[in-house]
MARTIMAR-6671 format. One record per residue (C-alpha): residue in three letters; x, y, z. Coordinates in Angstrom, 1 decimal. Layout:
% MARTIMAR-6671
  type       x       y       z
   ala       X       Y       Z
...
***
This chain:
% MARTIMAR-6671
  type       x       y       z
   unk    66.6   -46.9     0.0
   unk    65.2   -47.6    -3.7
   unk    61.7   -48.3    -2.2
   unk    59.8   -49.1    -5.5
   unk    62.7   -52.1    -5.5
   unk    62.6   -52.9    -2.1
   unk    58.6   -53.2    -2.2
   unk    58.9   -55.3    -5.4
   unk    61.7   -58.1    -3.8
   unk    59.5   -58.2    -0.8
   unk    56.9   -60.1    -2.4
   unk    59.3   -63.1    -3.2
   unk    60.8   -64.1    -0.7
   unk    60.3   -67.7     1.1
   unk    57.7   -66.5     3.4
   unk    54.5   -64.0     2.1
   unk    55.0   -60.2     3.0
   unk    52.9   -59.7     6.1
   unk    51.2   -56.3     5.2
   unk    49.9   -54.5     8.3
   unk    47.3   -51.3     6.8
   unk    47.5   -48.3     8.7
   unk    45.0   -45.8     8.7
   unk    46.9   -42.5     9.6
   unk    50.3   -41.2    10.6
   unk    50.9   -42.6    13.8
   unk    49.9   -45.8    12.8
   unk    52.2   -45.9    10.2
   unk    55.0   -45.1    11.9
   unk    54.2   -47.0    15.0
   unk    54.0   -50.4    12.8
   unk    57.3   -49.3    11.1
   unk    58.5   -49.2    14.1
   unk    57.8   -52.5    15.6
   unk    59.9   -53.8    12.4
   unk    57.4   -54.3     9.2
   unk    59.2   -54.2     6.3
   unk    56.0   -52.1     4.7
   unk    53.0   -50.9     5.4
   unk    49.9   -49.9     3.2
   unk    46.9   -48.1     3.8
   unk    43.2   -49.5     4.8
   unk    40.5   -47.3     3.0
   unk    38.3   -47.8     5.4
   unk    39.7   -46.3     8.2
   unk    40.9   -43.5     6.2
   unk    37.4   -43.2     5.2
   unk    36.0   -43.4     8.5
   unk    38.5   -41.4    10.7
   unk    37.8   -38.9     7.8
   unk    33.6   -39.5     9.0
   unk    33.0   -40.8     5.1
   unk    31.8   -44.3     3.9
   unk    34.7   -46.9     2.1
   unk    34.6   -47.4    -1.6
   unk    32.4   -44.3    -2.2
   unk    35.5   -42.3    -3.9
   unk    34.5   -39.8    -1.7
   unk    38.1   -39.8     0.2
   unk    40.6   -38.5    -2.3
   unk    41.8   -35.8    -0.8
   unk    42.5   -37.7     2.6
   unk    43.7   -40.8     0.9
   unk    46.5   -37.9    -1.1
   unk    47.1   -36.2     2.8
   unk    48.0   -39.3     4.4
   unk    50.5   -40.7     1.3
   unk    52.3   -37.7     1.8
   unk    53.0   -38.5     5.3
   unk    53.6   -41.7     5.5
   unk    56.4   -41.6     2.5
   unk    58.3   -40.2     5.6
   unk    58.5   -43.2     6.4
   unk    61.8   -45.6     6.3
   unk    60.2   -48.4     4.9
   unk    57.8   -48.5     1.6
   unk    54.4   -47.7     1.4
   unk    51.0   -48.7    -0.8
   unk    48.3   -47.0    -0.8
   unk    44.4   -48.5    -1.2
   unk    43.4   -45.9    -3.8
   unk    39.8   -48.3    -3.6
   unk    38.3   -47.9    -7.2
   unk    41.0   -44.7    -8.0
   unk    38.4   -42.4    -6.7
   unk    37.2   -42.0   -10.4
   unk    35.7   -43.6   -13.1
   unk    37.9   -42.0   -15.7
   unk    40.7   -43.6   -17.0
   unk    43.1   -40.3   -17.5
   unk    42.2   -39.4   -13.3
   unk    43.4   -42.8   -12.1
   unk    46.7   -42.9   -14.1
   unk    47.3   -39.3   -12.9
   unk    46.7   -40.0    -9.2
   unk    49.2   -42.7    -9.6
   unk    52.1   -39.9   -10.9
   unk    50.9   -37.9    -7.7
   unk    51.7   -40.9    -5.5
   unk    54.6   -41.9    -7.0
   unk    56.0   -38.5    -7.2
   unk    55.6   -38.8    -3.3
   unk    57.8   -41.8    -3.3
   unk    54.9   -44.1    -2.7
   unk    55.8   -47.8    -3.3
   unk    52.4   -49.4    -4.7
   unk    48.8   -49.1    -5.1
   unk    46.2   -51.2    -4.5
   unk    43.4   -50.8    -7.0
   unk    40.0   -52.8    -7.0
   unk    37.2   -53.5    -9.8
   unk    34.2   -53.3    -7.3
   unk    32.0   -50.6    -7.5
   unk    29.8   -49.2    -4.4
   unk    27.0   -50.5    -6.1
   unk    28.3   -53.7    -5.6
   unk    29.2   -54.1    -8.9
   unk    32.4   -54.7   -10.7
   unk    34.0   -53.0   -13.4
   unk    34.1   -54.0   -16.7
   unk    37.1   -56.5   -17.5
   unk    37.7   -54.7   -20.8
   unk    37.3   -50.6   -18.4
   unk    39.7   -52.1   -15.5
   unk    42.4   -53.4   -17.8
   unk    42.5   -50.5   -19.3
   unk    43.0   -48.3   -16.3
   unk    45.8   -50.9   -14.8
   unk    47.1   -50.2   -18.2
   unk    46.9   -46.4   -17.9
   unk    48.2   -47.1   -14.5
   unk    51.3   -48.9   -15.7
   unk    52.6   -46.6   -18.4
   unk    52.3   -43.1   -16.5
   unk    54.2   -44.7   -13.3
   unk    55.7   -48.0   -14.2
   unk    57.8   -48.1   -10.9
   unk    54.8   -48.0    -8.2
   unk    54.0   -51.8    -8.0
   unk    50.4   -51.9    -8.9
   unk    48.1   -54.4    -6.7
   unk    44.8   -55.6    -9.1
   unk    42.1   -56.7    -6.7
   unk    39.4   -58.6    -7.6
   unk    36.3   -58.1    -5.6
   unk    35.0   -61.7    -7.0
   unk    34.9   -63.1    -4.0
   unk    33.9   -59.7    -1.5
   unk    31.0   -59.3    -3.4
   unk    29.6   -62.9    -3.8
   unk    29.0   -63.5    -0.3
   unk    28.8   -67.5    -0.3
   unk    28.9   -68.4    -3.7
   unk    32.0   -66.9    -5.5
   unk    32.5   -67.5    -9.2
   unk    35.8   -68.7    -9.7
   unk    35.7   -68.8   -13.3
   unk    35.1   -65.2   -13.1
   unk    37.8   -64.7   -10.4
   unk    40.6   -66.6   -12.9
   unk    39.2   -64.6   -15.6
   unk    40.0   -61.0   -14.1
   unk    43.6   -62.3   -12.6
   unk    45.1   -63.2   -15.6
   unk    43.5   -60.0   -18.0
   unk    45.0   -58.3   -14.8
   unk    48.3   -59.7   -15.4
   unk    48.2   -59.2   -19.0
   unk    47.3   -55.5   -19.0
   unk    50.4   -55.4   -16.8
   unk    49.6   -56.0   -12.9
   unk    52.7   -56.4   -10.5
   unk    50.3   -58.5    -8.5
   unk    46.7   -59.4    -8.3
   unk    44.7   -59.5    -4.7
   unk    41.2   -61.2    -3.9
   unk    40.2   -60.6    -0.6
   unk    37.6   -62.9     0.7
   unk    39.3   -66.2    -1.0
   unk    40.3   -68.6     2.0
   unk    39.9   -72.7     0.6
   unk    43.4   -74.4    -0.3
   unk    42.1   -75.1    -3.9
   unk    40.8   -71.7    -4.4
   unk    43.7   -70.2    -3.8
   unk    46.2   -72.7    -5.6
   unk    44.2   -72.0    -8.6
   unk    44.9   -68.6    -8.5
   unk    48.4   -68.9    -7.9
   unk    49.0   -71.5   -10.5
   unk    46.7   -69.2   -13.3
   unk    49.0   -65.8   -13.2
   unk    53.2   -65.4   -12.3
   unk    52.5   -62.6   -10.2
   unk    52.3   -62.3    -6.0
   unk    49.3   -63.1    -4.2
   unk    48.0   -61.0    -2.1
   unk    45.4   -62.9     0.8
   unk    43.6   -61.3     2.9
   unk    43.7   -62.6     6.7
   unk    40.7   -62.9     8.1
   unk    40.6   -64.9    11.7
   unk    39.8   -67.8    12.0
   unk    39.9   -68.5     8.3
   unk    43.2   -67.6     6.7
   unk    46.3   -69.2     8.1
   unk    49.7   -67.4     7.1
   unk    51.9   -70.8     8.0
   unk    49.2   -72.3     5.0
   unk    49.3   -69.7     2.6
   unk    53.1   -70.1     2.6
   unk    53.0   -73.1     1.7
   unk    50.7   -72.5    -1.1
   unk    52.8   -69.9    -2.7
   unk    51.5   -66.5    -1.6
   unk    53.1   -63.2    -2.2
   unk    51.3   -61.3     0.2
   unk    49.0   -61.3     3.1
   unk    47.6   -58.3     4.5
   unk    45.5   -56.9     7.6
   unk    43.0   -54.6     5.8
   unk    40.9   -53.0     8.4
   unk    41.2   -55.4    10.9
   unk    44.0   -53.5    12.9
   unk    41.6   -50.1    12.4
   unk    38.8   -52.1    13.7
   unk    40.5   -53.7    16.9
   unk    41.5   -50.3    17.4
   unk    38.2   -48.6    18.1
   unk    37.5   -51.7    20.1
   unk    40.4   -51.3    22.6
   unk    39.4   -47.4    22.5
   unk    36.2   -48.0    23.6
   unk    37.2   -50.9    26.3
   unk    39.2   -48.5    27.7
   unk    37.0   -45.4    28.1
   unk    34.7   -48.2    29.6
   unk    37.1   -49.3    32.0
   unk    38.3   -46.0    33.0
   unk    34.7   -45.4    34.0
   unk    34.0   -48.2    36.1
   unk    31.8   -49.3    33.6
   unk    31.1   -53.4    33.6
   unk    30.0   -53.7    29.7
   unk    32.2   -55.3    27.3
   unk    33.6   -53.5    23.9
   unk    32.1   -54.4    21.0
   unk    34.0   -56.1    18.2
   unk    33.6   -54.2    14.8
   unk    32.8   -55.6    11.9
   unk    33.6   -53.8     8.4
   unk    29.7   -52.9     8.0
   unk    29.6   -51.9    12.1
   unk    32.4   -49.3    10.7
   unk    30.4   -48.1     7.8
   unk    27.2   -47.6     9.9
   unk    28.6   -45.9    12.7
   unk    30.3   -43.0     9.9
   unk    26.4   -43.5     8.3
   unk    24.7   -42.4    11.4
***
């Protein structure tokens, strides 16, 4: 199967590539298994399975482990690199020769910073450049983090801004997780010709909708991770007779707990 292909079609076709993000082996395989078409990675439960923070750059190695496993895989694979675990431009276009040499499908790469931060436009563009030239077949994800960071009040001129330097520096696709509103998302489909990527979030983001407005993409990000641990621990309760309900995890309940 010519997966870099595959990976690529996938994203336009009449209905938005649901994108489940697996956070080890198992995982993977047992979602390729129940008939996804591809699977990416969720930094972080890499991260936290690993017992290190998301978007610190501090899981690299663990990040390069689990590509190589789930390339086994019969069905493409992307991989959340985060912020390409470096800040230099030469280190992120090299671990994207790694992955592809692998036979990883795509990366997702974002511009926020732990700090809370983003890149600059003018650094990013350049390593989605970089990016581009030393593997041109691994479909390169752009993410924004315009709307993570921002909390209730996004900047959408901003968000446009990034998309379509993005797309001009060469992006296969661009991704802003957080963005939810009809408009919001039109706009960004209507600034740049490239996939969508939406993240669901319950409650919130509607794949029947986002069809309908034109998304490539829609993926789970840590939210299969996260129900995870929350059926692990209802069942260790239950097995011990235990009356108290399993928490739900939130992303920052995740980061804590590896914290602690």
């Amino acid at each position: 199967m010519n997966h870099p292909q595959t990976f690529r079609d996938l994203h336009r076709g009449d209905r938005p590539l649901l994108l489940p993000n697996a956070w080890d082996f198992a995982s993977g395989a047992a979602l390729a298994e129940a008939g996804f078409p591809a699977v990416g990675t969720t930094s972080l439960g890499v991260a936290a399975a690993a017992g290190k923070a998301d978007a610190t750059g501090d899981a690299r190695d663990e990040t390069l482990a689990l590509a190589r496993n789930l390339a086994r895989l019969p069905v493409p694979v992307t991989v959340d690199i985060e912020g390409g675990f470096s800040t230099r431009v030469a280190d992120v276009a090299e671990l994207a020769t790694e992955l592809a040499s692998y036979g990883i499908a795509g990366v997702n790469l974002e511009d926020g910073r732990s700090d809370g931060t983003l890149a600059p436009l003018d650094h990013q563009t350049t390593v989605i450049a970089a990016v581009k030239r030393a593997a041109p077949q691994v479909f390169l994800n752009a993410r924004t983090d315009t709307f993570w960071l921002a909390g209730d009040e996004p900047d959408m001129d901003e968000t446009l801004r990034r998309v379509r330097a993005f797309a001009e520096a060469g992006a296969d696709g661009v991704f802003v997780p957080g963005i939810a509103a009809d408009e919001d998302v039109r706009a960004v489909v209507d600034a740049v010709d490239l996939p969508l990527n939406v993240l669901f979030m319950p409650g919130r983001t509607d794949v029947e909708r986002l069809a309908g407005l034109g998304v490539g993409r829609v993926s789970t990000g840590s939210l299969l991770f996260r129900k995870a641990l929350q059926a692990a621990v209802a069942s260790a309760l239950d097995v011990s007779g235990a009356a108290s309900e399993a928490p739900a995890f939130s992303y920052g309940d995740v980061q804590a707990l590896v914290a602690r």
